[in-house]
C-alpha positions in Angstrom: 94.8 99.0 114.0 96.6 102.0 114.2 99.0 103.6 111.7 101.8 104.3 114.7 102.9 100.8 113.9 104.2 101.4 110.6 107.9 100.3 110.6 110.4 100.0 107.8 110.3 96.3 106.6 108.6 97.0 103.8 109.4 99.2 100.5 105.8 101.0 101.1 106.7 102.1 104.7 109.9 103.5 103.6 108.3 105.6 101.2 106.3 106.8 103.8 108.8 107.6 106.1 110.3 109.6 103.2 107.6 111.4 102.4 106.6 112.7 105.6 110.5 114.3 105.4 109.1 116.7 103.0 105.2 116.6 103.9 105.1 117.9 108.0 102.6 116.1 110.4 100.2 114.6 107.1 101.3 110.8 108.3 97.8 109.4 107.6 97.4 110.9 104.0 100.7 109.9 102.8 99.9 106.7 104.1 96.7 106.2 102.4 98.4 107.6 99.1 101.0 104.3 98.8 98.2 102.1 99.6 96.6 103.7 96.6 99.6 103.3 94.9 100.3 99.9 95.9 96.4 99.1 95.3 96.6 99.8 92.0 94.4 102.7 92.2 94.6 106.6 91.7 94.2 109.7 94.4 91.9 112.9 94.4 93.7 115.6 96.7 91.0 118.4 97.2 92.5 121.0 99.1 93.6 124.8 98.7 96.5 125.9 97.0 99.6 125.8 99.2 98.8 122.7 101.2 101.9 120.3 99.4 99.9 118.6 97.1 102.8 119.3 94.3 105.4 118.5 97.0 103.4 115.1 98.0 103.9 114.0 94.6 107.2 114.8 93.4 108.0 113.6 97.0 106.6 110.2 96.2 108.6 109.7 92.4 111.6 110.9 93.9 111.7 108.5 97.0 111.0 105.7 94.4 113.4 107.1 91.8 110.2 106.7 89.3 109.6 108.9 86.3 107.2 112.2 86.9 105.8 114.5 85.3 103.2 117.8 86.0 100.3 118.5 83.5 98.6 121.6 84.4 95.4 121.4 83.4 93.9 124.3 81.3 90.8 124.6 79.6 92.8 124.6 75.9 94.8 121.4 76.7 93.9 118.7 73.9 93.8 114.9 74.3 96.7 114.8 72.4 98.7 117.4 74.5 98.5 114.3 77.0 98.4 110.9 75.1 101.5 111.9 72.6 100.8 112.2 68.6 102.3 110.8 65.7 104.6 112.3 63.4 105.4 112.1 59.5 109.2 111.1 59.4 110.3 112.1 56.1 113.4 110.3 56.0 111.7 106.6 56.7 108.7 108.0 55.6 106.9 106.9 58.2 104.7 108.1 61.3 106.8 107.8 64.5 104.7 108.3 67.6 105.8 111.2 70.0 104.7 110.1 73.7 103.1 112.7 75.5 103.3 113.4 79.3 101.3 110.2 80.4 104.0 107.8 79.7 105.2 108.3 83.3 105.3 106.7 86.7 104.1 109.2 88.5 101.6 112.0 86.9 100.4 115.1 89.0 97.5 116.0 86.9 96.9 119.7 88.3 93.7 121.3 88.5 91.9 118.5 86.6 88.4 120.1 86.5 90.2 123.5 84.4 90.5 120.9 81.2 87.7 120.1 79.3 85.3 116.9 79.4 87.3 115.3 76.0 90.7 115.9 77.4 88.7 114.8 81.1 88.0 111.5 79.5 91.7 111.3 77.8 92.9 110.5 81.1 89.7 108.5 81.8 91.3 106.0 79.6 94.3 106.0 80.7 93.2 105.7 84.9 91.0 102.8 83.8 92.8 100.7 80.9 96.6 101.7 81.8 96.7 102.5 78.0 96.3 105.2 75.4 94.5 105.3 71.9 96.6 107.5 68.8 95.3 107.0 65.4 93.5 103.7 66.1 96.8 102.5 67.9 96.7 101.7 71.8 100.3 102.3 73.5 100.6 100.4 76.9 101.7 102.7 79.6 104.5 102.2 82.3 103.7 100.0 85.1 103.5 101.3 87.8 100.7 104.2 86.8 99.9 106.6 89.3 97.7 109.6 88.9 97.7 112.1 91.9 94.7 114.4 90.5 93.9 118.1 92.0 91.1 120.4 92.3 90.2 123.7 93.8 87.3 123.1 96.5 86.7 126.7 96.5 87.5 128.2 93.3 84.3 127.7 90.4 85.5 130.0 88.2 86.3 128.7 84.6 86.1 124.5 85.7 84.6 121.7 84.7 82.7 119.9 87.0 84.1 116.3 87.4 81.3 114.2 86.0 80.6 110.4 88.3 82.4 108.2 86.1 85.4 110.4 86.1 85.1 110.3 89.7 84.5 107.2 90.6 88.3 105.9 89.3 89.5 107.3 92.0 90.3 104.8 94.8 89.7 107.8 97.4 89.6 111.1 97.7 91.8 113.2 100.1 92.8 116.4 101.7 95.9 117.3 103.3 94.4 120.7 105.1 96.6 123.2 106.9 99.2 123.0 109.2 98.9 123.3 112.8 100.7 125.9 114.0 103.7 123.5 115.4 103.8 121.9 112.2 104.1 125.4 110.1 106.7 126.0 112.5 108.0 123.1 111.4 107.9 123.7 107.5 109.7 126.9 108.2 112.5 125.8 109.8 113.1 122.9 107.5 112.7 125.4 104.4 115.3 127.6 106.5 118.3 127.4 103.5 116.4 124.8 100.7 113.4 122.5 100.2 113.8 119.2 102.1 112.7 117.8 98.7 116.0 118.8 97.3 118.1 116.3 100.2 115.6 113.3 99.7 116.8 110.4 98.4 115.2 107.0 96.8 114.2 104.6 99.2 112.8 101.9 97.3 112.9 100.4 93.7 110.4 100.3 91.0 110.7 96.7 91.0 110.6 96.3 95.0 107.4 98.3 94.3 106.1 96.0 92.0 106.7 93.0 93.8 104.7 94.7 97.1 101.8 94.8 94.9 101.8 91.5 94.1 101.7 90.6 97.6 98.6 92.7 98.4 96.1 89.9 97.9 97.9 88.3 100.1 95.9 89.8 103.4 93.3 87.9 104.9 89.6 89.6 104.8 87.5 87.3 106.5 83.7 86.7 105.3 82.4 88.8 108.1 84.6 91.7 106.8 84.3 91.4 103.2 80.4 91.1 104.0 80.3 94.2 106.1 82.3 96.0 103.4 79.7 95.0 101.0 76.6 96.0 103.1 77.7 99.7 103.6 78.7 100.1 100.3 75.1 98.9 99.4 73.7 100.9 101.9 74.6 104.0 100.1 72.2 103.4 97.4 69.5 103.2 100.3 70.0 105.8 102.2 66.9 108.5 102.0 69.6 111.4 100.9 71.0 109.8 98.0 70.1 109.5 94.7 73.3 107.6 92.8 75.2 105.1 95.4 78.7 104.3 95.4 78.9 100.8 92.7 81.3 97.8 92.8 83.9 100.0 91.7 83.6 101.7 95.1 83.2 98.2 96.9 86.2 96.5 95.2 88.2 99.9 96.0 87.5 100.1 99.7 88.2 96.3 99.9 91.5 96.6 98.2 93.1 99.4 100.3 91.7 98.4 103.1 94.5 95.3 102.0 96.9 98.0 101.3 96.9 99.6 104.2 96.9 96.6 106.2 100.2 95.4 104.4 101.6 98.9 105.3 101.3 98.6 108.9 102.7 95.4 108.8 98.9 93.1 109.6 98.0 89.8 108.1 94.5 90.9 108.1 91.4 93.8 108.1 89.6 94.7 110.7 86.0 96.3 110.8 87.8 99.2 112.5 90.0 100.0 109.2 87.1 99.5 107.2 85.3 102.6 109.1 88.2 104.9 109.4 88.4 104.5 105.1 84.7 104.4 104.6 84.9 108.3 104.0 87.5 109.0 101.8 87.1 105.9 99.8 83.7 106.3 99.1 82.3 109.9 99.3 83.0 111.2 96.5 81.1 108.5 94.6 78.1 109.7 96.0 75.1 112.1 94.1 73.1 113.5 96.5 69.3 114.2 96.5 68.7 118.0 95.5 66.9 118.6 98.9 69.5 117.2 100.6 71.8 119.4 99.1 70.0 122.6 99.7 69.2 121.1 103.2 73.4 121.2 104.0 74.0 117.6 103.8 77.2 116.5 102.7 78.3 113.1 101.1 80.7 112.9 103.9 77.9 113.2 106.2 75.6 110.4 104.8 78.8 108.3 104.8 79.1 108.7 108.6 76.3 108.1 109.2 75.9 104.5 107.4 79.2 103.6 109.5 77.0 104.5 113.1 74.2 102.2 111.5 75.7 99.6 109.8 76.0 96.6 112.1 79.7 95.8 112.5 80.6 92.1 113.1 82.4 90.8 115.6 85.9 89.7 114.0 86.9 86.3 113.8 90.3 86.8 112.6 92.7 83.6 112.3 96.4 83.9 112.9 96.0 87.1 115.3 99.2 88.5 116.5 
């Protein structure tokens, strides 16, 4: 299945199309963010600075007129700095409750491994449960909640490292990379006299959005697929380089997007061949390698790849193919 048949029927394709207004020749990331987004799930972008991971965000809540809003993560940000706090009123002489950033449709939590494991596991909460704890009260947050998480590759200087669990409630794990040359010649030109951003419109509705996700479930993964989607996920916690394997949390998340993405380019089903081309990102990052393998210059991405050239693939049997 290829993502060049993504048309407009659907309010997940249109925000696609909208994005890629504002984000130049990065089709198959945006794509696989909405799936996130309409899987329920949250994205890692790990790139450099001045790829458009900002951009790619705002890009997203405007095209689905949703409510955003930017933490930048610092090592002196509290908990309550996110989840909101609550607040003698003299008056009623009562505690009112302040929301904090997090009660939002869209969050771009920037830099996330600059904050400190208790305000790490702040968001923790909120990723996993959709809901924040102040003073022994849990506030539900808006539906839909999207995290779009950063970090600096490159830069180690005064972070955090991301510990597994934090990790691992990430559907999958991106990068957007440069810009071919064509495509920065691109950017330019659009940026000539303002930021595309600025001319974007909504495209879709919260609701519409809502609805959409619903209908995930809907896509057919036949018992060979869902089995084969199983087996290399287990097959991670086999393989000689690693010593912590993706768990079901990595199995339910490649089997859910592999939905999404299907819905997006308008398919009643998964293929083995979608399941490949989103073993990677979905499941990399879950991995903790061996030390030797490590020092040895293996990468997670590399033991991932090579599962998916040893992992039998079955031979679909796929009702109701168009």
């Amino acid at each position: 299945m290829g993502e060049q048949g993504v048309g407009t029927t659907h309010a997940g394709t249109r925000l696609v199309d909208n994005i890629e207004k504002v984000i130049v020749g990065k089709r198959r990331v945006i794509l696989q963010v909405v799936a996130a987004l309409l899987s329920g799930g949250h994205v890692l972008l790990e790139d450099v600075p001045g790829t458009g991971k900002t951009s790619l965000a705002r890009a997203l809540a405007k095209s689905l007129d949703a409510s955003f809003r930017r933490v930048q993560f610092t090592p002196d940000l509290l908990p309550s700095d996110l989840t909101g706090v609550s607040i003698y009123n003299q008056r009623s002489g009562e505690f009112e409750f302040r929301e904090g950033p997090l009660f939002a449709n869209i969050i771009l939590a920037d830099e996330l491994n600059r904050a400190t494991p208790r305000t790490q596991s702040a968001l923790l909460e909120a990723m996993e449960e959709r809901t924040t704890s102040v003073d022994g009260v849990t506030h539900k947050l808006p539906v839909p909640f999207f995290v779009i998480a950063t970090q600096n590759p490159v830069e180690q200087h005064g972070v955090y490292h991301l510990p597994e669990a934090q990790l691992d409630r990430f559907v999958v794990r991106l990068k957007l990379g440069y810009a071919t040359m064509a495509e920065e010649r691109q950017i330019v030109e659009n940026q000539r006299t303002a930021h595309p951003i600025e001319s974007i419109n909504a495209v879709a509705s919260l609701g519409e959005l809502r609805d959409e996700m619903q209908g995930i479930p809907s896509i057919a993964v036949e018992t060979n697929v869902a089995d084969y989607i199983v087996r290399l996920v287990h097959a991670t916690r086999e393989h000689r380089d690693v010593l912590l394997g993706a768990s079901a949390r990595g199995t339910l998340a490649l089997y859910r997007l592999c939905q999404a993405v299907s819905w997006l380019g308008g398919h009643k089903f998964v293929t083995p061949d979608l399941v490949k081309r989103l073993a990677i990102p979905v499941l990399a990052h879950r991995l903790v390698l061996k030390p030797q393998a490590r020092l040895g210059g293996t990468t997670p991405d590399q033991v991932v790849q090579n599962l998916i050239d040893t992992v039998e693939v079955p031979v679909a049997r796929l009702r109701g193919a168009e």
